[in-house]
C-alpha positions in Angstrom: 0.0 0.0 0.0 1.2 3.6 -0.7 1.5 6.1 1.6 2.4 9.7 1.2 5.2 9.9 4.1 7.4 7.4 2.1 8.1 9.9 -0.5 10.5 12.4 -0.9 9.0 15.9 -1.6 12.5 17.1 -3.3 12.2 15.0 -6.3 13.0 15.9 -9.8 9.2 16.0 -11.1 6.1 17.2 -8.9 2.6 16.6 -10.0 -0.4 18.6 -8.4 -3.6 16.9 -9.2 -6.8 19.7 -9.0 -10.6 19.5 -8.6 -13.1 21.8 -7.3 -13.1 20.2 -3.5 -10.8 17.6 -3.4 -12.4 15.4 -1.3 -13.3 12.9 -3.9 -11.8 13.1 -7.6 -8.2 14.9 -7.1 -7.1 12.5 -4.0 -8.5 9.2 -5.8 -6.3 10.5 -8.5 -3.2 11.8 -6.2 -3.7 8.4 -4.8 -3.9 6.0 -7.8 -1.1 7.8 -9.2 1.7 7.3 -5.7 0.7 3.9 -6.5 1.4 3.7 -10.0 4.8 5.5 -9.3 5.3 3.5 -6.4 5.2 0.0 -8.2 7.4 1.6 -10.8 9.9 2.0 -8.5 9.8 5.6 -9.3 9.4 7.1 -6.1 12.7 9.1 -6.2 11.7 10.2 -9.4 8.1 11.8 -8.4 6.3 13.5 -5.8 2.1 13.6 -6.1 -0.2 15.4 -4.7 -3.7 16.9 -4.9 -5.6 20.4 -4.2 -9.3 22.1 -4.6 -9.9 25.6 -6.5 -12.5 26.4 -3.8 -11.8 26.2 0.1 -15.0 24.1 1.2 -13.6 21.4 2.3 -10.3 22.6 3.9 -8.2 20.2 6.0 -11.7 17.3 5.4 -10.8 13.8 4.7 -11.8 12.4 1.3 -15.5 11.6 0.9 -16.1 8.0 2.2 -16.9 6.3 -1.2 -13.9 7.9 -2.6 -11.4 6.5 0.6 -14.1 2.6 0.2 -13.3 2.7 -3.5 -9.3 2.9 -2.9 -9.2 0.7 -0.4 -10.5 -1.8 -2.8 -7.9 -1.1 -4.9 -5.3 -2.2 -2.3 -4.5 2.0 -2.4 -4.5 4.1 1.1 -5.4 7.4 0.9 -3.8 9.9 4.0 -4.5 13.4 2.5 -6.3 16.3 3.5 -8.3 18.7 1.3 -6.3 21.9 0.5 -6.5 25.0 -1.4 -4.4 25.6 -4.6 -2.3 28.4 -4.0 0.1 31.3 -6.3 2.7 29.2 -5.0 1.6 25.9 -6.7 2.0 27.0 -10.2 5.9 27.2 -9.5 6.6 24.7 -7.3 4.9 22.1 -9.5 5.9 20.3 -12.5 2.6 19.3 -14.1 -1.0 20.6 -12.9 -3.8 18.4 -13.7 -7.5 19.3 -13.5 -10.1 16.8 -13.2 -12.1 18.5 -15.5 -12.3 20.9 -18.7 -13.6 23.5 -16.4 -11.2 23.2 -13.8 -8.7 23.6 -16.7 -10.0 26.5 -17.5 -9.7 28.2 -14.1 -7.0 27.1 -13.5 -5.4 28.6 -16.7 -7.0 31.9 -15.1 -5.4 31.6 -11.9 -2.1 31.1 -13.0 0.7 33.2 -12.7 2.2 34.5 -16.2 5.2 32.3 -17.3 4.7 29.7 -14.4 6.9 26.9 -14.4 3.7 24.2 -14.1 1.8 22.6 -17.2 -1.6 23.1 -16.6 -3.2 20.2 -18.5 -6.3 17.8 -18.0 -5.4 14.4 -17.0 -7.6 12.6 -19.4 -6.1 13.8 -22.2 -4.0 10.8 -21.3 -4.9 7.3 -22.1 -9.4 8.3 -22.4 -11.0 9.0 -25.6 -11.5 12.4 -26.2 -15.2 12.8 -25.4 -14.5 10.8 -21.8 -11.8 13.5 -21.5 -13.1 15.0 -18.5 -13.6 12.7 -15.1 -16.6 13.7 -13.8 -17.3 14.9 -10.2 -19.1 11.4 -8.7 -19.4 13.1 -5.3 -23.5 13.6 -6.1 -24.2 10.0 -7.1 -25.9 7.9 -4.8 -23.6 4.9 -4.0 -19.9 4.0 -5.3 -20.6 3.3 -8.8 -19.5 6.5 -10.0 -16.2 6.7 -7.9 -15.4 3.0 -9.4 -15.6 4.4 -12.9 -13.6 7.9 -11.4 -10.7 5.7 -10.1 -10.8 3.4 -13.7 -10.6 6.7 -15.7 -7.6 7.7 -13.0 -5.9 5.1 -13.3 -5.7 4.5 -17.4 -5.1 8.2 -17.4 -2.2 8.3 -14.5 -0.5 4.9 -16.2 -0.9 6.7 -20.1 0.8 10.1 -18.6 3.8 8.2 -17.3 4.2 5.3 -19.5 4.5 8.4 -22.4 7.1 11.1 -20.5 9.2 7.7 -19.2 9.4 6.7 -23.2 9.9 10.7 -23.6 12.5 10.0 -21.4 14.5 7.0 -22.8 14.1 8.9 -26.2 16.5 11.8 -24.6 19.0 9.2 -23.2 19.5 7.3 -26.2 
């Protein structure tokens, strides 16, 4: 299982995973993807982590069907909803919004010439009308967070499969 105290925050890449709470898309994705880059071995490599546009849910645990559905997974989840902040956009490699509309604000919010790619995550690995992972959070039962963490997953393993061939392209 993956928890976030076995990772080093000074790594070489940092991703910053973004919805509008994050209590239930952005830490199923911060979490599928510590896993991904945990079994990958990658851990020195990558730091994860996740953050809302809106302060709602400040310092809240996940929703409970987000934190069931991981644990079904075999993933542990230990955030904490937080804020985005000016500071973000810097400090991180690769932003990732849950959604077109989170994209889109947080395109606004950024910081001219920031050092972070804002991008949505399912460009990686979904078709393009499935793009955007919708908010389950309003569904009644888990059926919606099952498909959030498939989406998350296909998309987290598609966005580092590509920059690790990226990668081996540069070395060779």
């Amino acid at each position: 299982m993956y928890s976030i105290e076995n990772v080093n925050r000074n790594m070489s890449r940092k991703i910053l995973m973004v919805s509008l709470g994050n209590i239930s898309c952005s830490p199923i994705a911060e979490a599928i993807m510590a896993g991904i880059i945990e079994e990958a071995g990658l851990t020195y490599r990558w730091y994860v982590e996740s953050a809302a546009l809106a302060d709602w849910h400040c310092d809240y645990r996940p929703d409970e069907r987000a934190l069931t559905v991981l644990e079904n997974h075999g993933i542990t989840c230990l955030s904490r909803a937080r804020q985005i902040t000016r500071k973000d956009f810097d400090e991180f490699d690769y932003i990732f919004g849950m959604d077109k509309e989170t994209v889109n604000d947080l395109k606004r919010l950024a910081p001219a010439n920031c050092k972070a790619q804002i991008q949505l995550l399912g460009d990686y690995g979904l078709l393009r009308n499935e793009s955007s992972i919708a908010n389950p959070y309003i569904d009644i039962g888990s059926g919606g967070f099952e498909l959030l963490c498939q989406k998350c997953e296909i998309a987290c393993e598609a966005f580092l499969k590509e920059y690790i061939e990226f990668i081996r392209e540069i070395d060779y």
